[in-house]
N, C-alpha and C positions, 0 to 999 in steps of 0.2 A: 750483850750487845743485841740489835736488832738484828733479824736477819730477814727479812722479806725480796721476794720477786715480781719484780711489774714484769710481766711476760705478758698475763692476760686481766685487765681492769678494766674498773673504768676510766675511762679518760684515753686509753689507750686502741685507737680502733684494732679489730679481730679482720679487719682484711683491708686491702691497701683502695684507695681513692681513683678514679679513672687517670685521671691527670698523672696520677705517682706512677699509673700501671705501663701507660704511654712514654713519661720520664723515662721508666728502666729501659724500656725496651729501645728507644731512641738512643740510650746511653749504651746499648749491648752492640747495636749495629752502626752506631754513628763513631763512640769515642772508645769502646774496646779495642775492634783494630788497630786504630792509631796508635793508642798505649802499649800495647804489647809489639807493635812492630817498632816503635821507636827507639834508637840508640843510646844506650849511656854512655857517649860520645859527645864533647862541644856541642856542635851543632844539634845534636839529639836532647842533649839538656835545653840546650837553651829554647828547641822550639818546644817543649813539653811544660816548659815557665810560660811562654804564653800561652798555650792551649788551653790551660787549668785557669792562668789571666783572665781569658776570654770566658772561658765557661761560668765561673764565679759571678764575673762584673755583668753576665745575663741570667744567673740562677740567683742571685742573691746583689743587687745592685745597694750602693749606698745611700741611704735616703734621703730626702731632699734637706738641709737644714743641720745635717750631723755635722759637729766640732770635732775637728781634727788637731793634734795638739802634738808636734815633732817631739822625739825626746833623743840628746846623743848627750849622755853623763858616762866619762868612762867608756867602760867596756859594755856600759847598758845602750841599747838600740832597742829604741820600738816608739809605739804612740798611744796618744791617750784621745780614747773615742767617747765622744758623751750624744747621747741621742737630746734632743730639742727638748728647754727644760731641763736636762741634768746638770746636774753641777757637782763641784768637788764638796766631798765632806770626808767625812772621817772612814768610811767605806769603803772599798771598790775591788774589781774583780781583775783579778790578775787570768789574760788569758794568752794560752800558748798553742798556735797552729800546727797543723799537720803540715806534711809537704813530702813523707817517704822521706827526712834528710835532707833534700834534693830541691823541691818544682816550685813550692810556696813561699810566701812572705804575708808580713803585717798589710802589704797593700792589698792583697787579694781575698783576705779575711777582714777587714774594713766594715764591709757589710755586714757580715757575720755579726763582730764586734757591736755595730753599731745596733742592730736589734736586740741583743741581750743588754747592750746596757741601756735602753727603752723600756725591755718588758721587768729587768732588775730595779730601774730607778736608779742607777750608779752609775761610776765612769769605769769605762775597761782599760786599763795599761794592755797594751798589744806588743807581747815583743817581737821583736826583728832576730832571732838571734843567724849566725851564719851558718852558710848550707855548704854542704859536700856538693860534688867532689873536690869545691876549691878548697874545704874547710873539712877534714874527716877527725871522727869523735877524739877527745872528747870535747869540740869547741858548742856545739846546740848545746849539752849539758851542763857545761861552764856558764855558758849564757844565759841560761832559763834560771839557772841559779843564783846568778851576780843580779836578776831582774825580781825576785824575788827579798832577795836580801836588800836589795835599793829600795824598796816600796817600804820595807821595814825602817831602814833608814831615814827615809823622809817621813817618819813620825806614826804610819799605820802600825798598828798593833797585829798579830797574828788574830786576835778574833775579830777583828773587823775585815778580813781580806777570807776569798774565797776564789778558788780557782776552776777554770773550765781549759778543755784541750782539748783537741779532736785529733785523730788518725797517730799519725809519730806525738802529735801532739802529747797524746795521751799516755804513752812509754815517757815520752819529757817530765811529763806530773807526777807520773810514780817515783821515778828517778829522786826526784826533788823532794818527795815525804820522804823516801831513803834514805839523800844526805842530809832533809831536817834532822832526823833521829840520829844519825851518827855523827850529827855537829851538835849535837840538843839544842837545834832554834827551833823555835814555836810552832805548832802545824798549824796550816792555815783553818777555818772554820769549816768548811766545807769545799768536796772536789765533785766536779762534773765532768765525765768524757762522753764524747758524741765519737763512735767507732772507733776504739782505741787500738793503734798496735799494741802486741805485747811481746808477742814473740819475734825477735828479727832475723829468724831463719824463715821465718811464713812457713815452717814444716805445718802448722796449726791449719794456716788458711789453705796450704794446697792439699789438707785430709780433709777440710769443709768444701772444699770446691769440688772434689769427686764427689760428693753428692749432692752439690747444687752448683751450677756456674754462676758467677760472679756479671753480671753486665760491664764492670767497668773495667776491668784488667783481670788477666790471668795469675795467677800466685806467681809463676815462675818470672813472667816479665815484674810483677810488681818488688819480687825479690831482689831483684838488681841494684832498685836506689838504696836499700839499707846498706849494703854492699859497697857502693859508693862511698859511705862515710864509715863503716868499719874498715876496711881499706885491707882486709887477713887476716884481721882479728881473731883471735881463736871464740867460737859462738859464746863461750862460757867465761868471757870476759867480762868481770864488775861492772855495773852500769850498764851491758848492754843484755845481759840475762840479769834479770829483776827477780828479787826475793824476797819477799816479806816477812820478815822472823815473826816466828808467834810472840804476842805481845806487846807489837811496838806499839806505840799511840801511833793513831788512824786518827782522821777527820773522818765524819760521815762522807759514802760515796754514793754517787748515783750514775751510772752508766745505760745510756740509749745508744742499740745497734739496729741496724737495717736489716730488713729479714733474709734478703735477698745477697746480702755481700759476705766474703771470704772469711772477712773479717769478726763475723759473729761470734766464731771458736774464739777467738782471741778475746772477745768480752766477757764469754761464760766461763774461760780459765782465769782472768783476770780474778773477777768477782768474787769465785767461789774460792785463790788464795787470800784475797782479801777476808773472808770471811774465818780462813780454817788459821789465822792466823787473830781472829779475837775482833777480826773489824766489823762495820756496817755497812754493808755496801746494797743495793736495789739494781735491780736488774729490768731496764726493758728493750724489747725485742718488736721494733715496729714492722708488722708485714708489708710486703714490697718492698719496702725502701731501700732505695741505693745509701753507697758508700756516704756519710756527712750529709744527709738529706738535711738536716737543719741550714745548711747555707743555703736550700734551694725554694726561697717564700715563693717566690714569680714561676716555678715549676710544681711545685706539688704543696698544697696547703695542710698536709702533715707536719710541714717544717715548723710554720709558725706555732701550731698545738705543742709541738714534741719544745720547741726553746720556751713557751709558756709554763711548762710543767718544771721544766729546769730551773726557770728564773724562780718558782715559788719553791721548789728544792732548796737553791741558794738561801731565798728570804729566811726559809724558816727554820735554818740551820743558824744565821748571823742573830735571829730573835733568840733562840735558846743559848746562845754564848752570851747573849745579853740577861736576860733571866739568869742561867747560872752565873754570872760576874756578881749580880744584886744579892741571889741569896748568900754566895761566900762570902 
């Protein structure tokens, strides 16, 4: 397998942009406090659902002309985002948002959605799945899976589907190559996380945060919402500590982290079991950037480079399952 690191390329800038540098720092003194003071309590959730709400729908707004397309089948929840110009074909990117468990939904990645599937040429399925504390595990995994297994369902193929996740997102996606292989359903073609959890004790990000702070939240406050939806789980519980046996079939992976967030350990320990288990995974490490900088076009124009590079990751991962389908 391949094993390469984008840490330092080209394509990849070696120091962050004014705008990114102003971002962090507005995000360290503006919405740090609030994060970490905030209660994982009713009224603590619910105002932490808007705040993220609000941040998104101004870092990353939905673009003028994006198709929005409801979807409730079943236990499947989410929607289908096609940027102006897309349309359905045989294609499309199954994508699953972060939220900590907790703060997110399909409506506050909308935006998000709607540029990758612009700069892919495809339509993205966005699930909805349910959030802690009203919902604790394993109902996000059940769902990311039943959304996964429906796309197959309605006639895509595993190599025509490629998948993207950011933050919980990203434990969601591994999760789901897990139980593809221990169900033997087909892995998808290629997988993309944009600052992946991995660990949900955040012991990982609170050993990275002593040597760098985080602008957007503290390990210990951001530990809480995993918490919320393990509910005492013991940490070493299936599905919520992620293993990769050596040997399993892997998709190519590609992972972008922000230089500046907690969360970076968690993409360099992701990767490199990714790798010691037979896979191919790439590694980049954008400087400055906060937590999901890809959601944030209208704040730091790193975002739109870093989903550029992804979307041609994607492409040319769905073109070599096409080549290899010709030559077998």
């Amino acid at each position: 397998m391949t094993r390469s690191t984008r840490t330092s390329i080209p394509g990849v800038p070696t120091a962050p942009s004014t705008r990114a540098t102003l971002a962090a720092a507005a995000t360290q003194f503006g919405l740090r406090p609030l994060n970490n003071a905030v209660p994982m309590n009713a009224p603590g959730v619910w105002f932490a659902r808007k705040l993220v709400a609000t941040f998104m729908a101004v870092g990353g707004p939905v673009p003028r002309g994006t198709a929005v397309t409801p979807v409730r089948s079943g236990a499947v929840r989410g929607e289908w985002v096609r940027a102006p110009g897309v349309s359905f074909g045989k294609r499309a990117v199954y994508y699953i948002h972060g939220s900590g468990y907790v703060i997110c939904s399909a409506r506050t990645h909308r935006g998000l959605a709607a540029q990758l599937s612009r700069k892919t040429g495809l339509p993205v399925f966005l699930t909805d799945y349910r959030l802690a504390p009203e919902h604790r595990f394993p109902a996000a995994a059940d769902d990311v899976e039943a959304g996964y297994r429906w796309l197959l369902d309605r006639g895509y193929t595993a190599d025509d589907l490629v998948i993207a996740g950011d933050s919980a997102g990203g434990h969601l996606a591994l999760d789901l190559l897990i139980e593809n292989e221990r169900r033997r359903i087909p892995q998808p073609a290629a997988v993309v996380m944009f600052s992946p959890l991995f660990d949900l004790t955040l012991q990982l990000a609170a050993e990275q945060e002593r040597r760098q702070r985080d602008p957007l939240i503290s390990a210990k406050a951001a530990s809480r919402m995993p918490r919320a939806y393990t509910q005492g789980l013991p940490d070493d519980t299936p599905r919520l500590r992620l293993t990769v046996p050596e040997g399993m079939s892997l998709p190519p992976m590609l992972i972008q982290v922000g230089g500046t967030e907690m969360l970076s350990a968690d993409a360099r320990a992701l990767c490199a079991m990714v790798r010691a288990a037979g896979g191919s995974c790439e590694l980049e490490v954008w400087p400055g950037q906060v937590h999901v900088f890809q959601a944030l076009p209208t704040l730091v124009p790193e975002a739109d480079q870093a989903l550029a590079r992804a979307a041609d990751f994607l492409r040319t991962a769905l073109a070599a399952r096409t080549v290899s389908e010709k030559v077998s």
